[in-house]
N, C-alpha and C positions, 0 to 999 in steps of 0.2 A: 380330093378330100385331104390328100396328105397335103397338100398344099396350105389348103385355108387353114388347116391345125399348125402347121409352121408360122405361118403369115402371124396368125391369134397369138402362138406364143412368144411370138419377139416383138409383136406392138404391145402386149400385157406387160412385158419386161420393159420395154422402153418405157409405157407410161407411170410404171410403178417406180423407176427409177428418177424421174422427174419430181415425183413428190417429198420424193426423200430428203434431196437434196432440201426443199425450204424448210420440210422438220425439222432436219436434220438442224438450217439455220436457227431456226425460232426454239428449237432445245440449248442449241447455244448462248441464244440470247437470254431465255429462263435462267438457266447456270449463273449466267453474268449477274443477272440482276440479284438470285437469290444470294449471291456471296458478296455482292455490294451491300446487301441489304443486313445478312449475317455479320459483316466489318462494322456497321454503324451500328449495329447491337455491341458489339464487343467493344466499342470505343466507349457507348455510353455506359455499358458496365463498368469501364474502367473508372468511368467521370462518377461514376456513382459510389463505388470502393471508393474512392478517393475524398469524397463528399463524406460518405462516411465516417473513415478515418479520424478525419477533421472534427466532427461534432465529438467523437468518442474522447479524442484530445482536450477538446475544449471543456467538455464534462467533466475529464477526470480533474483539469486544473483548476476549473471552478468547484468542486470540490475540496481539493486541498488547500486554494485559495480560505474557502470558509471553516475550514478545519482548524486553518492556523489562526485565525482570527478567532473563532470560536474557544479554541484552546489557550489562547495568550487574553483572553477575557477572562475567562474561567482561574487563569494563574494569577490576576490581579488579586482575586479573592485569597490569596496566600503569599504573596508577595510582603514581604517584610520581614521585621526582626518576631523573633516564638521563641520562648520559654520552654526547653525540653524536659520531661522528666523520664528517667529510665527505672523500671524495675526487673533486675531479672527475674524471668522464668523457670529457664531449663539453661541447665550448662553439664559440659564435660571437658569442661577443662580445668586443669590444677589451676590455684592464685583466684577462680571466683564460684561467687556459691550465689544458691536461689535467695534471692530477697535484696541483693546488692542493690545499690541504687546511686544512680549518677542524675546531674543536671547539668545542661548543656544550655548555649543560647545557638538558635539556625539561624543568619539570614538568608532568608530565600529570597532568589530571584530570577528574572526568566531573559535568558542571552540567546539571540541566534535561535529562539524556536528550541529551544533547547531550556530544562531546567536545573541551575545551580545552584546548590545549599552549602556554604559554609558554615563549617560546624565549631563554635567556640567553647573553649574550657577556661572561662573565666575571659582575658583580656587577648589570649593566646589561639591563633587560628588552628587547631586542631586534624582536621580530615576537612575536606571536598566531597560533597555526591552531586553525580550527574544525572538527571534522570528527564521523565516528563510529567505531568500533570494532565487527567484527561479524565471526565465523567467527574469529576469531585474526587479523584483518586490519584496518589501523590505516590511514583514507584522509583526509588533512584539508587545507587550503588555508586561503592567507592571501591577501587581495588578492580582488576583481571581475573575474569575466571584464570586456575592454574595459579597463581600466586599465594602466596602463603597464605596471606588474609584478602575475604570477599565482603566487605559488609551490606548487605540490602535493607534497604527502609522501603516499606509499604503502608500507605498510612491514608487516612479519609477525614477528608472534612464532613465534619455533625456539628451541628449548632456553633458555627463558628470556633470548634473546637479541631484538631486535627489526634485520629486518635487510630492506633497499630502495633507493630509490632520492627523490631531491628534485627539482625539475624547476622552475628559473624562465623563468616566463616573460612576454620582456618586449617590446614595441612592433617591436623591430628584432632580435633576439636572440635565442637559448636558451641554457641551463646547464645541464647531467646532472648530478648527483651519485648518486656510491652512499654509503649509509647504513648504516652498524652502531651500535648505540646498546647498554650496560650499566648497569643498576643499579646509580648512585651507591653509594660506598663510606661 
């Protein structure tokens, strides 16, 4: 008996070991395929981020594309020469007081996506402001933040009128003005 229990347990061992081996193959071959299969995910992930990308770019440019078309449309509507009139508001500074009132001529015009207003006192070019033009609202500045003087213009077109406020400002001081401005005659 001791025999046939020996015999049993090395042919149960031999035949158990035969099987293994082809698992053991065909677990291999599983592996292979699932990380073949996981690299063509990961590549087409990548194609796909990338696809991505691309539309997200192409979005944003056609966007700014219509932005700027949109906004240099919008600046034709104030593009020319305007009649300024300033009244002051509010001041603290010596040399002017509430009620002053200047008249300027602007031409405004629109460079580079960008908009520039010269500013005349009579026949004599005056200040420069840079600004933009965007929603029917006209926002521009002359001068460096940190420098003496800052002046800001913030202004709207209403019934083909342009109409706000001027704001100098300077080291020790400020100046309010309100603004209405018409299309030279």
């Amino acid at each position: 008996m001791k025999r046939w229990t020996l015999f049993f347990l090395v042919f149960t061992a031999f035949t158990q070991g035969c099987g293994y081996k082809e698992k053991e193959q065909k677990l291999a071959q599983r592996e292979a395929q699932i990380a073949s299969t996981e690299q063509k995910l990961m590549e087409w992930q990548q194609q796909l981020t990338l696809l991505e990308k691309e539309l997200l770019e192409k979005k944003k440019k056609q966007q700014q594309d219509s932005t700027v078309t949109t906004d240099s449309i919008q600046a034709q509507a104030i593009t020319g020469k305007w009649v300024v009139k300033m009244r002051c508001t509010e001041t603290s500074c010596s040399g002017s007081a509430i009620g002053d009132s200047k008249t300027e001529t602007w031409e405004i015009s629109y460079q580079n996506n960008a908009l520039v207003v010269n500013a005349f006192t009579g026949s004599e070019l005056s200040r420069i402001y840079n600004g933009s033009f965007s929603q029917m609202r006209l926002e521009a500045s002359n001068g460096q933040p940190g420098s003496e003087s800052v002046m800001r213009v913030r202004l709207e077109l209403k019934d083909k009128k342009l109409e706000g406020t001027r704001e100098v400002d300077r080291t020790d001081c400020k100046i309010r003005y309100s603004l209405t401005a018409e299309r030279q005659k």
